[in-house]
C-alpha positions as CSV (number, residue, x, y, z in Angstrom):
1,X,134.0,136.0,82.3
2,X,131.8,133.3,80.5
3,X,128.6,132.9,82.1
4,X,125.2,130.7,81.4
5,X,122.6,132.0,83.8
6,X,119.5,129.7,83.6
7,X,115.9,130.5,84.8
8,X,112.4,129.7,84.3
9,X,112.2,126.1,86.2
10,X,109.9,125.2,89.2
11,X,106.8,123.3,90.1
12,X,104.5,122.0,87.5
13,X,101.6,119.7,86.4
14,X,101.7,116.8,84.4
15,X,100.6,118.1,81.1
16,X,101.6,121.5,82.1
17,X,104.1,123.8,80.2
18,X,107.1,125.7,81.2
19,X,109.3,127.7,79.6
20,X,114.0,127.7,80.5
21,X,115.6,130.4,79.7
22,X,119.3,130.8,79.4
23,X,121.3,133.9,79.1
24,X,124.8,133.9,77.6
25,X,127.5,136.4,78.5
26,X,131.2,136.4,78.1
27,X,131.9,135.1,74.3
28,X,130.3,135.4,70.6
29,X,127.2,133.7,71.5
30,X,125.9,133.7,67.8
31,X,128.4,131.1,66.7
32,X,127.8,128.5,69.3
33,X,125.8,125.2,69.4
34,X,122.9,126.0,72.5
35,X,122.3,122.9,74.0
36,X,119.9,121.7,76.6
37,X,120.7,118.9,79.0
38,X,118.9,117.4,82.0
39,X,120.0,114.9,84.6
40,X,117.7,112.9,87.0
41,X,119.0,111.9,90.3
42,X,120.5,108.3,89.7
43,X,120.7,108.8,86.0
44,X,122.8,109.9,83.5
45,X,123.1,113.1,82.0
46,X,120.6,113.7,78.6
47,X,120.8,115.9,75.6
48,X,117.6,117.0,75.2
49,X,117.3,119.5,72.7
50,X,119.9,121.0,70.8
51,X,119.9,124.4,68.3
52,X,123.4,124.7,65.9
53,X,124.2,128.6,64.9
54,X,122.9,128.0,61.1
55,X,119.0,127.2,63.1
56,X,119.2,123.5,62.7
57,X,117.8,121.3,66.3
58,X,117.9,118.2,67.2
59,X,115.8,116.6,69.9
60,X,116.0,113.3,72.2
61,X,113.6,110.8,71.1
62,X,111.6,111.6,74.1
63,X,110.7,115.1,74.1
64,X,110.3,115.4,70.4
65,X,106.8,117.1,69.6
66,X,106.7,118.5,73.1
67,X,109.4,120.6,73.2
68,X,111.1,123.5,71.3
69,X,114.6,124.9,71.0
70,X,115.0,128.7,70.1
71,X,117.3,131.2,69.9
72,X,117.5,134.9,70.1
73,X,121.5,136.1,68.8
74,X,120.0,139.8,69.7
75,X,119.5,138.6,73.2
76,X,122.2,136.1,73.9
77,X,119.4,133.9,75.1
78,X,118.4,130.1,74.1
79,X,115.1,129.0,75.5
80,X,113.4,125.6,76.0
81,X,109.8,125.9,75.5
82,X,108.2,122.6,77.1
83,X,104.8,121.6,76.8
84,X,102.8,118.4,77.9
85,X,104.9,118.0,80.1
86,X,105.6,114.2,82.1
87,X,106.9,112.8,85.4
88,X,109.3,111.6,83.4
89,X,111.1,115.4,82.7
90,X,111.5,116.0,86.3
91,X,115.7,116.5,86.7
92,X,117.6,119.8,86.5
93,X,118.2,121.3,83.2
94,X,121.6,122.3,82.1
95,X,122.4,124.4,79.5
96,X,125.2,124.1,77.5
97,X,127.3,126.3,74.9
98,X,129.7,124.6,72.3
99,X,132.0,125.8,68.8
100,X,134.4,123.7,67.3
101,X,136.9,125.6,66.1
102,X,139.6,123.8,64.1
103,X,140.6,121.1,66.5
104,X,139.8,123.0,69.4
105,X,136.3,122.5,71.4
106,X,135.5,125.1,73.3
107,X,132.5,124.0,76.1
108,X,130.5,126.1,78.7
109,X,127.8,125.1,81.1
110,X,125.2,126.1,83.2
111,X,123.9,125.5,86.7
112,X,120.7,124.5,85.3
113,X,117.4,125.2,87.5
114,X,115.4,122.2,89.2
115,X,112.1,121.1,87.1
116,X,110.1,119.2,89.2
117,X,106.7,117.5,87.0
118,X,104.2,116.6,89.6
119,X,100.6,116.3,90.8
C-alpha cells in the first residue's frame, strides 16, 4: 500500500523554525518528484517547495530563502526545513509524490500535519 506519513508540524513563533518530515512507503521512492504543498483555510492549495529525483528544487516565490527541500533515497524521507518562519505559513502541509512515466502520471498524497505560526 502507498503511504506518505507526515510529521514534524505544531505550534511555533514568528521567526521560529520547524522542521516536516515525510516518510514514503509502498513504491520506488528514489524516482519520484517530493513535493510540499500547504493550504490555508479559505485559500487555495500552494506548491511550496518542490525536489525532482536528479536533486533539482523549486520554491514558491514566498518561502524562497527561508526554506529548504531535502531528500534522503536511503530513508524514503523528504523533509521541509523552515526557518523565519511568518503568520503567513500557518495552513496544513501536504506532501506530495509524483513520476511521469510515458503518458502516465502517477500521484500520491499526504494528510499533511497542521502548522500553526503564532505569538
Amino acid at each position: 500500500q502507498v503511504q506518505l506519513v507526515e510529521s514534524g508540524g505544531g505550534l511555533v513563533q514568528p521567526g521560529g523554525s520547524l522542521r516536516l518530515s515525510c516518510v514514503a512507503s509502498g513504491f520506488t521512492f528514489s524516482t519520484y518528484a517530493m513535493t510540499w504543498y500547504r493550504q490555508a483555510p479559505g485559500k487555495e492549495r500552494e506548491l511550496v517547495a518542490q525536489i525532482r529525483s536528479a536533486g533539482s528544487t523549486n520554491y514558491a516565490d514566498s518561502v524562497k530563502g527561508r526554506f529548504t527541500i531535502s531528500r534522503d533515497n536511503a530513508k524514503n524521507t523528504v523533509y521541509l526545513q523552515m526557518n523565519s518562519l511568518k503568520s503567513d505559513d500557518t495552513a496544513v502541509y501536504y506532501c506530495h509524490a509524483a513520476r511521469t512515466r510515458s503518458d502516465q502520471i502517477y500521484a500520491y498524497w499526504g494528510q499533511g500535519p497542521q502548522v500553526t505560526v503564532s505569538s
